[in-house]
N, C-alpha and C positions, 0 to 999 in steps of 0.2 A: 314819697319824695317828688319834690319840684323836677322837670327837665333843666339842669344847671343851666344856668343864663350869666353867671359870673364868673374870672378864674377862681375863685376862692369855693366857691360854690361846685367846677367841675373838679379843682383839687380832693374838695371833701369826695365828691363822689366817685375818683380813682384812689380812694384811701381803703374804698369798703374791700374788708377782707373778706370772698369767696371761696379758702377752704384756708388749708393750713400752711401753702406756699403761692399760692396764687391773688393778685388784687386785680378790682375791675381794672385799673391802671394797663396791666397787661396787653388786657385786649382789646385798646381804643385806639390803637394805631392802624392807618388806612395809606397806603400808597395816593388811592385816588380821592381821598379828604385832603391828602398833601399837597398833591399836584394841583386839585381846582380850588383849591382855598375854601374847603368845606368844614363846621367841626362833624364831628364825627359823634355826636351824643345821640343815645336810643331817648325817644320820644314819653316812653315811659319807664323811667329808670326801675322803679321794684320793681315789674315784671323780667327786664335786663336782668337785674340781681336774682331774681329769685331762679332763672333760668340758667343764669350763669355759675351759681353755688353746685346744682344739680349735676352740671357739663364739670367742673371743678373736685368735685369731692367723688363723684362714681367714675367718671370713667379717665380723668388729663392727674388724678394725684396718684390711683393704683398703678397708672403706666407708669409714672416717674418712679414710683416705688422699686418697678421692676428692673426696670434700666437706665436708670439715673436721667440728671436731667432733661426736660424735652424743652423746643425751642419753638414758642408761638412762631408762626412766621405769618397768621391772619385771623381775623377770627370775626370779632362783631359788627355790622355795618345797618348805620339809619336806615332808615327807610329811603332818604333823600340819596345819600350817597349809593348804596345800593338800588335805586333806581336808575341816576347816572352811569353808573356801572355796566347798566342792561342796555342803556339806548346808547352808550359808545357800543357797546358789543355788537347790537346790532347794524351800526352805520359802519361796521369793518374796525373799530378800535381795537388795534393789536395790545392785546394784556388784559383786556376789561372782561373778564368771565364771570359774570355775573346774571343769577339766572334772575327771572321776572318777579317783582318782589311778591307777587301772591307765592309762588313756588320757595323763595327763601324767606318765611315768616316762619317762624318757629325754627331755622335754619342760623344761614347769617343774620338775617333778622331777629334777635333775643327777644324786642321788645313788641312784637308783634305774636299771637298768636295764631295757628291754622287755621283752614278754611273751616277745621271740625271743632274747634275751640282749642287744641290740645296748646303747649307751651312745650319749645324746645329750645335749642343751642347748638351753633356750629363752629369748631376750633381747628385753624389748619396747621399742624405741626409736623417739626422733624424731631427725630429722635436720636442726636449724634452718636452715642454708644452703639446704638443699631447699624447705622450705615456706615460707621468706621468698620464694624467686621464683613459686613454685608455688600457685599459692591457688582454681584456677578448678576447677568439676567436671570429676572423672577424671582430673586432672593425677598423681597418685596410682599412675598407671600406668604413667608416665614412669619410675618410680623401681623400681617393681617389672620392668617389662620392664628396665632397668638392670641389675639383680641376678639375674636370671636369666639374662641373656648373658657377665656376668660373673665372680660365682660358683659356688661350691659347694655351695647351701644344699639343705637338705630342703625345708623348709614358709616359706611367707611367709602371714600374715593382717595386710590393714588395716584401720584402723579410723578413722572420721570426727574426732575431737578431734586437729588438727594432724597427719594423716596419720600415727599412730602406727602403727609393726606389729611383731608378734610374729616375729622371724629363727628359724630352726632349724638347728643343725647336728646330722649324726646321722647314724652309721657306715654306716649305708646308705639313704640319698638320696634323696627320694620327687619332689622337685623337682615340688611344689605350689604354685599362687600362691591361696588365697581373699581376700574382702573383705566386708567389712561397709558398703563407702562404694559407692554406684553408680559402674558396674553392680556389684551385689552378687550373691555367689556366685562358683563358681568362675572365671579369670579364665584362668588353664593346669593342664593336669597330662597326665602321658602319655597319649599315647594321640592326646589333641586335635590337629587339623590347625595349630595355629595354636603347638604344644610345641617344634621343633626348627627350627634354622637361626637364622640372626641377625632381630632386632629393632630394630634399630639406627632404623630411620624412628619407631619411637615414642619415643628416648631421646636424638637425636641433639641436639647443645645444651646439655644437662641440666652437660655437666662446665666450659661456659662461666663464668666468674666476673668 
């Protein structure tokens, strides 16, 4: 598939169904495509798609499964716009958190891959079911230990405004959790005594409704 160049052209290509609730449609929306009058299209749409089925069917449709619906609140950014991203960030641009685009390829970047070749996807969601019952410090963890026992992901980061976090899928699996919410900083990643076996005492409950 071409990089759409027409509305008709980008309509067909937020038509493509990505699993069984989700369209690339979802996740072309960008604050800062908004704001500087960018569009916001990946450069090479089937690797986008192909990256984005992956982030859609294993790890953003079993969540919803669990706790009904989740709410993109960010997800896929060009290269372009995710480059802008990085140099307001770095000139002090309050909001612009975006990391360097070598570091968000296979990331926010769908349509780019690693610097190892690999292809991944980055989705920043909330989880309203979650954080209507969840609201006290660290509860946050609940969710994240959840996701780590049960799927597949690479990277988890949260983030303080309604326990937002960034999901990863990515062809090969670093199975990190960071945060920005206390405790802030790493929370697992290999290696740590506290990475392998069930977690189940910090999550048990969580699927109660």
């Amino acid at each position: 598939m071409r990089k759409p160049q027409s509305v008709d052209a980008l309509s067909n290509f937020g038509r493509v169904r990505l699993s069984r609730s989700f369209f690339m449609r979802d996740f072309l929306y960008s604050e800062i495509a908004q704001i500087h009058g960018l569009p916001n299209i990946p450069d090479d749409p089937d690797l986008a798609i192909a990256a984005g089925t992956r982030l859609c069917e294993e790890l953003l449709e079993p969540l919803q499964d669990a706790f009904g619906r989740i709410a993109v609140r960010g997800s896929l950014r060009s290269a372009e716009v995710n480059g802008l991203g990085n140099q307001m960030m770095r000139k002090g641009g309050k909001g612009y958190n975006c990391s360097m685009n070598e570091s968000s390829a296979a990331g926010h970047i769908w349509d780019r891959r690693d610097a190892l070749g690999f292809m991944g996807a980055t989705a920043c969601v909330i989880v309203p079911g979650f954080i209507d019952r969840y609201r006290e410090p660290g509860d946050w963890q609940k969710l994240a230990w959840w996701i780590h026992d049960h799927l597949n992901y690479s990277s988890l980061c949260f983030f303080p405004i309604n326990w937002a976090f960034n999901i990863t899928w990515h062809e090969m699996p670093v199975r990190r959790i960071d945060s920005f919410v206390a405790p802030r900083g790493c929370l697992t990643k290999p290696g740590m005594a506290n990475h392998e076996g069930s977690h189940e005492e910090h999550w048990a409950g969580i699927m109660e409704r």
